[in-house]
Structure formats: structure tokens, C-alpha cells
C-alpha positions in Angstrom: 5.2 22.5 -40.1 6.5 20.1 -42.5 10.0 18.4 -42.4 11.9 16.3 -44.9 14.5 14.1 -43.6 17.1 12.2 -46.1 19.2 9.5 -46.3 20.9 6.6 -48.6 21.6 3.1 -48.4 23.4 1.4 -51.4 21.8 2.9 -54.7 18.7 4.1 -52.6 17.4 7.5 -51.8 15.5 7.1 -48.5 13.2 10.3 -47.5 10.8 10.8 -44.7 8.6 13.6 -44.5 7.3 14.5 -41.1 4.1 17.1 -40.8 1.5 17.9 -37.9 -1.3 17.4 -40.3 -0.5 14.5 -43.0 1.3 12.4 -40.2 4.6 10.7 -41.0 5.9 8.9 -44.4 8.3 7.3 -45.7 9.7 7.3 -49.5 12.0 4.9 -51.1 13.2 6.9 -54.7 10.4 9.1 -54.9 8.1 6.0 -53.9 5.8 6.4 -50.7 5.9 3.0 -49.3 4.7 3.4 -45.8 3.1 6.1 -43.3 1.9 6.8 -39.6 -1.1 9.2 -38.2 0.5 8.1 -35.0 0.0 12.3 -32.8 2.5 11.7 -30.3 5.0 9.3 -29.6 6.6 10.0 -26.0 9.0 7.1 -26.4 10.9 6.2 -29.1 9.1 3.8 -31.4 9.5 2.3 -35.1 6.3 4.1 -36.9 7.7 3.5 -40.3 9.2 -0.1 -41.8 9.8 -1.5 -45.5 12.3 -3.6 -47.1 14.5 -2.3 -50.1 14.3 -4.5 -53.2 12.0 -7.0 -54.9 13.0 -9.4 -52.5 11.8 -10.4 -48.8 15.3 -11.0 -47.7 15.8 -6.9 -48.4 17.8 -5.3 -46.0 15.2 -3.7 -43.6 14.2 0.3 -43.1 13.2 1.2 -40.0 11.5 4.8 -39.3 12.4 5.3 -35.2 10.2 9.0 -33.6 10.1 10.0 -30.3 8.3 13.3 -29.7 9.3 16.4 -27.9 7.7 19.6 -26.8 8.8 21.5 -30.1 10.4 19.0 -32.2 10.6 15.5 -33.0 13.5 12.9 -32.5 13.4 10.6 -35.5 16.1 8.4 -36.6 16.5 6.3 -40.3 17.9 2.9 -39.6 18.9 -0.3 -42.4 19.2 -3.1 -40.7 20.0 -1.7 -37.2 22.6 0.6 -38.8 21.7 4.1 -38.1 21.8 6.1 -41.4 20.6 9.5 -40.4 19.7 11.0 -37.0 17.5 14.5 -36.6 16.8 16.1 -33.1 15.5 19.6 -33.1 17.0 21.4 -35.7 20.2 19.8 -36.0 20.5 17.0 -38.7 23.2 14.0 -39.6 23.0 11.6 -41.8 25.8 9.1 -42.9 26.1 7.1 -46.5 26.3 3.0 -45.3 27.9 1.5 -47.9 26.3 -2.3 -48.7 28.1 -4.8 -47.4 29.7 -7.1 -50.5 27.4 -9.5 -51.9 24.1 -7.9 -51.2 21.4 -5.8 -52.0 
């Protein structure tokens, strides 16, 4: 089963795509930029991390899973902020505005 999971930060499109077969990745516009073949993940744990921009001082995306019986918990933070949340079926995500002067 594959799952796509979407978010953005600032001028950024942030996707993960979740499958039982590929593993977990990350996308930043269109751009894979990080993945995980991690099978099961009983407590929550950051599988997938990047920065955003050219720059090491980029605010910071962090890919957060936690598996379940028949679904996976995975939540899309920026710097700590959560941006989007999926459990099950249900999905949320939120657009975080950047904070003035950054990014």
C-alpha cells in the first residue's frame, strides 16, 4: 500500500511517501532528499531529516513514524512546529507561515 502525505512550509512543498515495499521518503518540490527502509517503528522516531535552503542554518524537516497494527502514525515537523499530522486514515496538515526575516 502506498501513501503520500503533504505539507508546506514558506514557498516549500514538502511530501512524504510512505510504502511497505520502497520504505519511507521524503521530497522537498518534487526533490527526494532523504529515505528510511526502517520495517517497523513501535515508538515514535525521526526516520526522515533535511534542511530547506542552500544554507546550513535552514529551518529543519523532521519526518516523525510510529507504527501501528494497520496503519502508520507519521507526523511532518519544521523546526519543532508540527505542519501536518496522519494517523490511520484521517489527515491534517496546517500552512506555517515563516517567521519574518527568514528562510
Amino acid at each position: 500500500m502506498r501513501r503520500m502525505y503533504y505539507a508546506h512550509y514558506a514557498q516549500h512543498e514538502l511530501m512524504v511517501e510512505n510504502t511497505w515495499i520502497a520504505g519511507i521518503k521524503l521530497y522537498v518540490d518534487n526533490r527526494l532528499v532523504d529515505v528510511s527502509y526502517a520495517p517497523f517503528v513501535l515508538q515514535e522516531e525521526t526516520l526522515l531529516r533535511t534542511r530547506l535552503g542552500d544554507s546550513q542554518n535552514g529551518p529543519v524537516v523532521e519526518v516523525k513514524v510510529r507504527s501501528g497494527l494497520m496503519d502508520v502514525h507519521v507526523r511532518i515537523l519544521v523546526d519543532g512546529s508540527e505542519l501536518a499530522v496522519q494517523t490511520g486514515l484521517k489527515h491534517r496538515a496546517k500552512r506555517l507561515e515563516t517567521p519574518s526575516g527568514s528562510a
